[in-house]
C-alpha positions in Angstrom: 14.1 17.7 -6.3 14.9 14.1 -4.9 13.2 11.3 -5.0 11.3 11.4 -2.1 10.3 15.0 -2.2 6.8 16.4 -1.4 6.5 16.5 -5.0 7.2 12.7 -5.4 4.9 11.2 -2.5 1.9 13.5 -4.0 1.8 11.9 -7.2 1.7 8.7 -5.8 -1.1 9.6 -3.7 -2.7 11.0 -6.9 -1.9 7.6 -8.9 -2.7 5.6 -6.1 -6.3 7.0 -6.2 -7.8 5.1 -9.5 -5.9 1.7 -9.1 -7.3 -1.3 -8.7 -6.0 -5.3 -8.9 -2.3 -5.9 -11.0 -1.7 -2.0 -10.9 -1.8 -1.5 -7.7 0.4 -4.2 -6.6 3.1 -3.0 -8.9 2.3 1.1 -7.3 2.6 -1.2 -4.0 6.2 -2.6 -4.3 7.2 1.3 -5.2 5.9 3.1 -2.4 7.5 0.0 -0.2 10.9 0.9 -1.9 10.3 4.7 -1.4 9.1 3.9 2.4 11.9 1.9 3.3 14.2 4.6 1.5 12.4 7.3 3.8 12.6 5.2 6.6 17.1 5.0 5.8 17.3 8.1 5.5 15.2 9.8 8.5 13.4 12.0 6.0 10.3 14.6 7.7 8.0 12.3 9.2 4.9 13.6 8.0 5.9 12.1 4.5 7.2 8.6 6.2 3.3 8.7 7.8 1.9 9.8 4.0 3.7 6.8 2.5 2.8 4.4 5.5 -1.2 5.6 5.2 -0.6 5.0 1.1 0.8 1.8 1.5 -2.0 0.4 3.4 -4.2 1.8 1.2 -2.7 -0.1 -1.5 -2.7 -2.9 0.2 -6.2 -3.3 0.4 -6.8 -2.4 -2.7 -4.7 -4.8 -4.5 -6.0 -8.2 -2.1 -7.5 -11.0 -4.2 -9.7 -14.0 -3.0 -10.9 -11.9 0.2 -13.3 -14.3 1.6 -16.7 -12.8 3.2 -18.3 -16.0 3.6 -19.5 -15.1 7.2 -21.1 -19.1 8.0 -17.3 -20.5 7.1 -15.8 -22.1 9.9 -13.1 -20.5 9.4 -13.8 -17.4 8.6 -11.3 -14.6 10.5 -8.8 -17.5 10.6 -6.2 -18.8 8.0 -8.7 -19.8 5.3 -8.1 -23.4 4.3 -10.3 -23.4 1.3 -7.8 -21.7 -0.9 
């Protein structure tokens, strides 16, 4: 079984589905790895599209300091507060 095996991408999906915060940016920088590996390589696509959907998962997962202040002026912009 390789790396990037069926077997592989499931249990990240499976770890990927309890993180939250410092976890999840480390589970990030892996599936990245194993996505630009896939990508290399031309594995099946339907695992390039599992790690692509996972990674965007984690990557809202793992954002800090998302502002929701709605009345900001500049809200949906490059926030200059932070």
């Amino acid at each position: 079984m390789g790396p990037l095996s069926e077997q592989y991408v499931h249990e990240l999906e499976v770890q990927a589905g309890s993180l939250k915060g410092e976890k999840a940016r480390s589970l990030k920088k892996e599936v990245e790895k194993a996505l630009a590996e896939a990508e290399s390589i031309y594995i099946s696509s339907e695992l390039v599209n599992r790690l692509d959907n996972l990674l965007i998962m984690l990557m809202e997962v793992s954002r800090d300091n998302v502002c929701t202040n709605t009345k900001c002026p500049y809200y949906n912009k490059k926030c200059k507060m932070r």
